[in-house]
SEPA-830659 format. One record per residue (C-alpha): residue in one letter; z, y, x. Coordinates in steps of 0.25 Angstrom, whole numbers, padded with zeros to 4 digits, always signed. Each point is the difference from the previous one (the first is absolute). Layout:
! SEPA-830659
aZYX...
//
This chain:
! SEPA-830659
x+0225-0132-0119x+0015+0002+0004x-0002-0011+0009x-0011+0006+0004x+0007+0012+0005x+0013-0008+0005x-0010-0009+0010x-0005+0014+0005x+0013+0006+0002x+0005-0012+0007x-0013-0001+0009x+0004+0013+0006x+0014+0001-0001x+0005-0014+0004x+0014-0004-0005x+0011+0000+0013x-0002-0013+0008x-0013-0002+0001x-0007-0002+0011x-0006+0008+0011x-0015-0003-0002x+0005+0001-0015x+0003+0015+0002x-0011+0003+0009x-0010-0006-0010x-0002+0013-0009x-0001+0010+0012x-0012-0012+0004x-0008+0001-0013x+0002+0015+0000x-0007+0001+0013x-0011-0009-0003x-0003+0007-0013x+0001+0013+0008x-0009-0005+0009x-0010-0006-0009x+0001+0013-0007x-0004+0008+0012x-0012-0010+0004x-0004-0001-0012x-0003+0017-0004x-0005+0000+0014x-0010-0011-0003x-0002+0006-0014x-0003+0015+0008x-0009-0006+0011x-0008-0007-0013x-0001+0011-0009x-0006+0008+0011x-0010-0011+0005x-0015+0002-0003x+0000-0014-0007x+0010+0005-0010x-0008+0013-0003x-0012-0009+0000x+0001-0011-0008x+0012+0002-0008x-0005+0012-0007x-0014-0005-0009x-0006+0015+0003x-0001+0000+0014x-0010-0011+0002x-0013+0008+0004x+0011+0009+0011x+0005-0013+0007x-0011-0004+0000x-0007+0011+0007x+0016+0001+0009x-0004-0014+0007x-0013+0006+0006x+0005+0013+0004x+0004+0005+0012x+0015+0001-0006x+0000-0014-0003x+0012-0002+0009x+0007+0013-0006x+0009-0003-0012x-0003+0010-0013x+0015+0005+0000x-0003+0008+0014x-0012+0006-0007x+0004+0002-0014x+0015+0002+0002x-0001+0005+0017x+0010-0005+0011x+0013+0006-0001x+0014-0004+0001x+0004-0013-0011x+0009+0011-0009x-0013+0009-0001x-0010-0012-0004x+0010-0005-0011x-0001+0014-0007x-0015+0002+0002x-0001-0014-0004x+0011+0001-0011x-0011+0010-0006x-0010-0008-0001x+0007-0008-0010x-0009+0008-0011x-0012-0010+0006x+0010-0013-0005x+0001+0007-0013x-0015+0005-0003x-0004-0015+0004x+0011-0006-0010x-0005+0009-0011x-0013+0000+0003x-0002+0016+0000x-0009-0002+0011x-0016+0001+0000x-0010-0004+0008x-0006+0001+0009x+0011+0005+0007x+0001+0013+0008x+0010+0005+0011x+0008+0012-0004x+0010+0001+0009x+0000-0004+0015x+0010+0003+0011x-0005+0012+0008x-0010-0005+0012x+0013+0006+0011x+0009-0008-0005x-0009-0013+0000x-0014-0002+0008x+0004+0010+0010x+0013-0008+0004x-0010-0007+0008x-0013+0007+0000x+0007+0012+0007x-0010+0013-0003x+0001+0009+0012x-0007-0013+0008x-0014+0002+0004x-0008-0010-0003x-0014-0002+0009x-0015-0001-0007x-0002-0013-0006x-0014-0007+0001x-0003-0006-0014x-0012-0010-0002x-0003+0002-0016x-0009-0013-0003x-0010+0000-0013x-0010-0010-0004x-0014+0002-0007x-0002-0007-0012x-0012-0004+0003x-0003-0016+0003x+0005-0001+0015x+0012+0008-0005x-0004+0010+0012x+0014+0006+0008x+0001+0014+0002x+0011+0007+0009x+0006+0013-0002x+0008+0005+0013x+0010+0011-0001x+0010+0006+0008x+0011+0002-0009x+0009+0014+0006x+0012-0004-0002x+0008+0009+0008x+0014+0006-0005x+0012+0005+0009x+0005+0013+0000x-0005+0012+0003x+0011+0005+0011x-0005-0012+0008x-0015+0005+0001x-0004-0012-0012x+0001+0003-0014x-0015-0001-0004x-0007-0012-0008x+0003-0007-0012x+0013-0001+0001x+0000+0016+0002x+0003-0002-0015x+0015-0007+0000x+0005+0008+0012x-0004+0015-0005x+0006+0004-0015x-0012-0002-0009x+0004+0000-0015x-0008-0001-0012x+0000+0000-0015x-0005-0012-0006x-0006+0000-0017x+0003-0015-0002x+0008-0010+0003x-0006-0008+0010x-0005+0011+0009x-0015+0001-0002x-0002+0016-0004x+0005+0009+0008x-0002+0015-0002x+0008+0008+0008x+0006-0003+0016x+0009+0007+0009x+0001-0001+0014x+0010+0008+0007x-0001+0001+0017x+0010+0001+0009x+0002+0013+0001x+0002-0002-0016x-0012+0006-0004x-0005-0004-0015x-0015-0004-0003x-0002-0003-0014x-0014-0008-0004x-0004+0000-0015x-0012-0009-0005x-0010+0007-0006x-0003-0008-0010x+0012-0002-0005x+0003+0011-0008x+0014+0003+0007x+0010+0012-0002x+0007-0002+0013x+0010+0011-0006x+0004-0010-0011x+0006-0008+0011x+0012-0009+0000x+0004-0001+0015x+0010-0010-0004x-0012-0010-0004x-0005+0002+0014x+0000-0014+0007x+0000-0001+0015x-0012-0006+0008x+0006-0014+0007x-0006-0015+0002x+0000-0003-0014x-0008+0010-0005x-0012-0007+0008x+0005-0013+0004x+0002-0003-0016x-0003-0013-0002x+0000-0007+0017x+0011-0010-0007x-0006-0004-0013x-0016+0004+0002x-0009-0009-0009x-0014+0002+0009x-0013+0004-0011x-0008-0014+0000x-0012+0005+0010x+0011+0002+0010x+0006-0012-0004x-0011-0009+0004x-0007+0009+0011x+0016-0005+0006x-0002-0013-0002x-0014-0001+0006x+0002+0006+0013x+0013-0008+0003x-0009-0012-0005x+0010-0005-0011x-0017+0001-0008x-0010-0004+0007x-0011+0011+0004x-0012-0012+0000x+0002-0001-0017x-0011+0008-0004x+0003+0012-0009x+0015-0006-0001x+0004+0015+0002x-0008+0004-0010x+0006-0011-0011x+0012+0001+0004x+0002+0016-0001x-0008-0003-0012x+0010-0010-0008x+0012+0008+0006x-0003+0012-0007x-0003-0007-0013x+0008+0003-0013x+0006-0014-0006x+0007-0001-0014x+0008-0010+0005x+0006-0004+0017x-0008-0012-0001x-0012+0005-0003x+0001+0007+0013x+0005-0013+0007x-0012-0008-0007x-0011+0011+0004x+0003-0002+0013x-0001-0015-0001x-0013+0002-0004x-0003+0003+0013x-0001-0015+0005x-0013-0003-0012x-0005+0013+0006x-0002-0003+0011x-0003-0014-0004x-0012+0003-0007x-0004+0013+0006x+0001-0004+0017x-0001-0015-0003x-0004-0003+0015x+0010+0010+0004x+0012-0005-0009x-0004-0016+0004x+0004+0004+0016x+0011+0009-0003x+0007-0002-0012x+0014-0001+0006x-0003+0015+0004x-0004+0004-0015x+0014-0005-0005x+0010+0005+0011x-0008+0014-0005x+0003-0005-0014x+0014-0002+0004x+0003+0014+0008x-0005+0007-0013x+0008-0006-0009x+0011+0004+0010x-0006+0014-0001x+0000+0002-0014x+0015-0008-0004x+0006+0010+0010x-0007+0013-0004x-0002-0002-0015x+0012-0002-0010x-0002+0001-0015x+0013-0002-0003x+0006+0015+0007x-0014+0005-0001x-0003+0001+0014x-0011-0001+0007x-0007+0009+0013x-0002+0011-0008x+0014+0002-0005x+0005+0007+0012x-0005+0012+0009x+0002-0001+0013x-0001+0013+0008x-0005-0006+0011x-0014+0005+0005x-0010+0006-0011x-0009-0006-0003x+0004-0010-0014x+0012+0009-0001x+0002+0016+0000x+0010-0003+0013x-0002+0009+0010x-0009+0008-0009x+0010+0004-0009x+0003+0010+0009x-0011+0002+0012x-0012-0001-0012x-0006+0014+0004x+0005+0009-0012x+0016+0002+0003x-0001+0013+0005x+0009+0013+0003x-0001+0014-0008x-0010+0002+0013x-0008-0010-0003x+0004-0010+0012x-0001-0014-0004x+0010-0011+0005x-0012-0005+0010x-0008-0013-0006x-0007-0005+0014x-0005-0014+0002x+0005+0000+0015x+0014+0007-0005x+0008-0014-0001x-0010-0009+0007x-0013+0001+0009x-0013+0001-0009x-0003-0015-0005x-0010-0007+0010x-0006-0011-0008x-0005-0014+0009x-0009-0009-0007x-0007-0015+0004x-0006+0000+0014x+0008+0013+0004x+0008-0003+0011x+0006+0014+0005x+0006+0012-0009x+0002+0012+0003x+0011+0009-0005x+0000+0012+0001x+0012+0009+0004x+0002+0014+0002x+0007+0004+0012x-0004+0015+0003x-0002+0013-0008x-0005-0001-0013x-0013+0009-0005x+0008+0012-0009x-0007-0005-0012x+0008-0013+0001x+0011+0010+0000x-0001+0005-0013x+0008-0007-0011x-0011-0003-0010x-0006-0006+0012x-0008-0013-0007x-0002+0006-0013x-0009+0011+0008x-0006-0012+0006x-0003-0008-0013x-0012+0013-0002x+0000+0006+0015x-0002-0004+0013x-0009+0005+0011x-0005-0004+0014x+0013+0002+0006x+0003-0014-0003x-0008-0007+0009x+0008+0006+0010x+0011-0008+0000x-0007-0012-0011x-0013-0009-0001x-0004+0008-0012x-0013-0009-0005x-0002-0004-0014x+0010+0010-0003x+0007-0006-0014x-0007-0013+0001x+0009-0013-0001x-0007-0008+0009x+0008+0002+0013x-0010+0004+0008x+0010+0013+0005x+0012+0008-0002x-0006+0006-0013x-0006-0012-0006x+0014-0007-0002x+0001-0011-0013x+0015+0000+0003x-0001+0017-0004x-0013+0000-0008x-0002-0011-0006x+0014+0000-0007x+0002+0008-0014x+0013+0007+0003x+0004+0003-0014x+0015+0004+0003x-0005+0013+0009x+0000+0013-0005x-0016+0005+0004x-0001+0005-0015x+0012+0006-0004x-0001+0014-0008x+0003+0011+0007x-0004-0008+0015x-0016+0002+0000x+0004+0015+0000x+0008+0000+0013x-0008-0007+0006x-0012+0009-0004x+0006+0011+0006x+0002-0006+0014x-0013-0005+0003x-0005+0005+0012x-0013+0011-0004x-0015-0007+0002x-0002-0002+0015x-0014+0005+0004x-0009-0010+0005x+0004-0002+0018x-0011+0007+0008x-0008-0010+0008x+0004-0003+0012x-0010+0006+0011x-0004-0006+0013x+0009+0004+0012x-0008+0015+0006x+0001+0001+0014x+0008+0009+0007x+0015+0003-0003x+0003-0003-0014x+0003+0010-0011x+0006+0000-0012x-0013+0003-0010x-0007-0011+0009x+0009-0010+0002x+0013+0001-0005x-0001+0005-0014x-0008-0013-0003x+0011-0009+0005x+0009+0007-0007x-0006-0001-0013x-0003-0013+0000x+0014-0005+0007x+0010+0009-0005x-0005+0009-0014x+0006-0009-0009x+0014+0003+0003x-0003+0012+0009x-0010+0007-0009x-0003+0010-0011x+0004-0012-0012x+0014-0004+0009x+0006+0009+0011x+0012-0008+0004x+0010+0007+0007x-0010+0013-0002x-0010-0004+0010x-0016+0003-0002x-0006-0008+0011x-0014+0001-0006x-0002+0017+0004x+0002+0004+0013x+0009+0011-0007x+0009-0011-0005x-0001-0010+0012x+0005+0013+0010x+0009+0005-0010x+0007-0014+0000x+0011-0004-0010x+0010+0005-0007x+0010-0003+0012x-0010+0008+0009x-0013-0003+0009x-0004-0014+0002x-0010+0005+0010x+0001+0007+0014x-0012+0005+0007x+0000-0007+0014x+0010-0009-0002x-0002-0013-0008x+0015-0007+0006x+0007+0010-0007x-0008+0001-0013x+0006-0005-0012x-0012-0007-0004x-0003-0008+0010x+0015-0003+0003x-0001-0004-0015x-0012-0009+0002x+0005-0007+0013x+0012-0004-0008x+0002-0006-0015x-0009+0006-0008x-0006-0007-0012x-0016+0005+0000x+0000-0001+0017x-0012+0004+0006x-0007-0009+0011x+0001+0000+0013x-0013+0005+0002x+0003+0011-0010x+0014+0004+0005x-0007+0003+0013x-0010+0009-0005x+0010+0008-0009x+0008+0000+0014x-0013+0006+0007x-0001+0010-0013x+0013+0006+0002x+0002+0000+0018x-0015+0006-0002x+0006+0013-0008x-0001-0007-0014x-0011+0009-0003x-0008+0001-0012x-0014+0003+0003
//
């Protein structure tokens, strides 16, 4: 060992006399190691931080990488979500803290399946590059379903999505991203965010509106503000990294890119079908679906003889399916993970816009099918046009009203078929504007249509019985009158919001007291001149029950004839 240490000493302090390159030796080795050194934490950082180190090297994160490597964030490394982009000295302190993960792995104090806690906040992370004051435009989204019937039948669902965002000072602010760019908070009861019972939205002017759920059973005065969590990507965007699809969409997926065959009769069916079996064992779930290829065998024997390479590239991408959605192991599977995105298989939106958050006023945070999106126009076989529909001028004051479809789910009158094909009205089969199987035909169990508490408001804001519309005589001739003429048309036209059951904005139109005395901003009506009567200047704009041509005319022949009532 002492001459050990005397080699050392010498290596670095060579005796007098020695050579140049002798001498310089040391200083060399010293700047190679340096240099090595310096490389290799680099390399060791850069490794650490890739998405195939958090992948694979850790035995619980198989079920996120694999969902990581289909995502939209496939090219974003975890560390600039999980640990956010910043200067080096800040992400070696915030990944410094996360040394607690090494130590619950090593020990094993961990359990499955594994939930996250702790995220970096949504501003210091996605909205590095999803920058929220940008307004985003309307999105067309084509939503494709097949039937399980033989054929596999293809149905498309067509919705604008209303993205929207911006801020408010540049004339935008509106749509879905309305959320992330105005201060919403809320208070969630669980961990991963699914009952929410109180939210507070404060405005610009720093107004506070506070919405409790009914049937909650929530004090709003036992508080703690400091639990308050503020509204940002995440809290909707949950799971756009590491989603695991439910198995119907899952193959619905694979079908219409044509990754399974749509001419395997009921393959939709089966595979949904063996998907959402419960197995013992993985393999029982991988054999199931090998099964497949008898089935087929034995069942469409022609079928199978002319198209059998068809039946096992199916068999293969369902194997695929399943060893990336289902793992034992951590306990993972489909069902494992919300995701708050829509809300339909998951409370998502609803969690919140479900019909039964209101204020101490009774104002519910507004639950409309065409609030986020256009209303679901459904396309099946054969049908080679959709029409969505798109609302671009004033809405009926009823629409106005905050409990707006959970009025509608008991009431609706003939003022729909103003503005909607109203036939079948409930049905599923299409046929019209009210007989939609995207709206219908759906249980919407995460909605709050039967909260305690709710069917009371609602009750007491129900217009009063309208009386059945006086039939509409033939035209008398002569100069029209009110009694003969426009009395009729009024009722029939314009009652419904302008009657005894609804007097929006204060305005009976179906008396000619009410018609002549106008509406709460003054007379709509003035004897001899129609141009300067605010009904027909009303009419001959945007208006949602407009009145024909034909009847526009006569109302305007009414009113520069006197507008009088006999």
């Amino acid at each position: 060992m002492k001459r050990l240490f005397t080699r050392i000493r010498n290596f670095f302090y060579p005796p007098q006399g020695s050579p140049r390159w002798r001498v310089a030796l040391p200083y060399a080795v010293l700047g190679a190691l340096t240099i090595g050194l310096i490389t290799g934490s680099v390399w060791g950082w850069e490794y650490t931080n890739s998405p195939l180190f958090c992948g694979t090297t850790c035995h619980t994160m198989p079920p996120e990488y694999s969902a990581y490597l289909v995502s939209p964030h496939a090219r974003v490394d975890c560390v600039d979500c999980h640990i956010g982009r910043d200067v080096i000295s800040v992400k070696v302190t915030r990944k410094a803290g996360d040394v607690r993960h090494i130590v619950s792995l090593a020990f094993h104090t961990y359990h499955y399946p594994i939930f996250v806690k702790e995220l970096r906040p949504a501003r210091d992370s996605c909205e590095r590059c999803h920058y929220p004051a940008k307004f985003s435009d309307d999105k067309l989204i084509e939503i494709k379903h097949y039937g399980d019937d033989a054929d596999n039948s293809p149905t498309s669902i067509f919705l604008a999505m209303k993205t929207g965002g911006g801020t408010k000072r540049q004339g935008l602010g509106y749509g879905i991203h309305w959320h992330v760019e105005n201060v919403v908070e809320f208070y969630a009861t669980d961990v991963l965010e699914q009952s929410i019972p109180y939210i507070r939205v404060t405005d610009a002017e720093g107004r506070v509106t506070e919405y409790t759920d009914l049937s909650a059973n929530f004090d709003r005065a036992l508080l703690d503000k400091g639990k308050l969590v503020r509204m940002d990507c995440i809290t909707c965007h949950n799971r756009i990294t590491h989603n695991i699809p439910l198995p119907d969409r899952a193959v619905d997926s694979a079908l219409s890119r044509g990754l399974i065959s749509t001419e395997i009769p009921i393959i939709r069916q089966k595979a949904v079908e063996i998907l959402q079996g419960q197995y013992p064992l993985p393999g029982d779930a991988l054999a199931a679906i090998d099964d497949l290829d008898s089935f087929y065998a034995r069942k469409y024997p022609d079928f199978y003889a002319a198209n059998s390479d068809q039946v096992k590239q199916a068999i293969g991408v369902l194997n695929a399916i399943y060893t990336t959605s289902v793992f034992p192991h951590q306990k993972v599977d489909w069902n494992t993970h919300p995701n708050n995105l829509g809300h339909k298989d998951w409370p998502g939106c609803f969690r919140c816009h479900d019909g039964k958050h209101v204020t101490s006023a009774g104002q519910a945070i507004r639950l409309e099918c065409n609030l986020c999106h256009t209303i679901p126009d459904v396309a099946t076989t054969g049908q080679f046009l959709t029409r969505i529909e798109i609302n671009r001028g004033p809405e009926p004051q009823s629409h106005l009203n905050t409990h707006w479809i959970a009025r509608h789910r008991t009431f609706f009158d003939q003022s729909c078929s103003s503005c909607h094909n109203t036939a079948n009205p409930g049905g599923t089969d299409n046929s019209s504007f009210c007989s939609n199987s995207a709206c219908h035909g759906t249980t919407w169990k995460f909605v709050g249509f039967d909260a305690p508490g709710l069917a009371q408001i609602i009750a007491e804001q129900l217009p009063a019985p309208t009386p059945a519309p006086t039939p509409v005589p033939a035209p008398v001739a002569g100069p029209p009158t009110y009694t003969a003429n426009i009395q009729p048309l009024f009722q029939d036209k314009c009652s419904m919001c302008h009657g005894p059951g609804s007097l929006v904005a204060g305005m009976d139109l179906t008396t000619y007291e009410g018609a002549m005395k106008g509406s709460q901003n003054g007379p709509v009506i003035k004897p001899g001149d129609s141009a300067n009567s605010k009904l027909i200047q009303v009419q001959s704009g945007e208006h949602f029950a407009k009145l024909s041509s034909d009847e526009l005319a006569l109302v305007k022949q009414w009113i520069d004839g006197g507008a009088v009532e006999k």
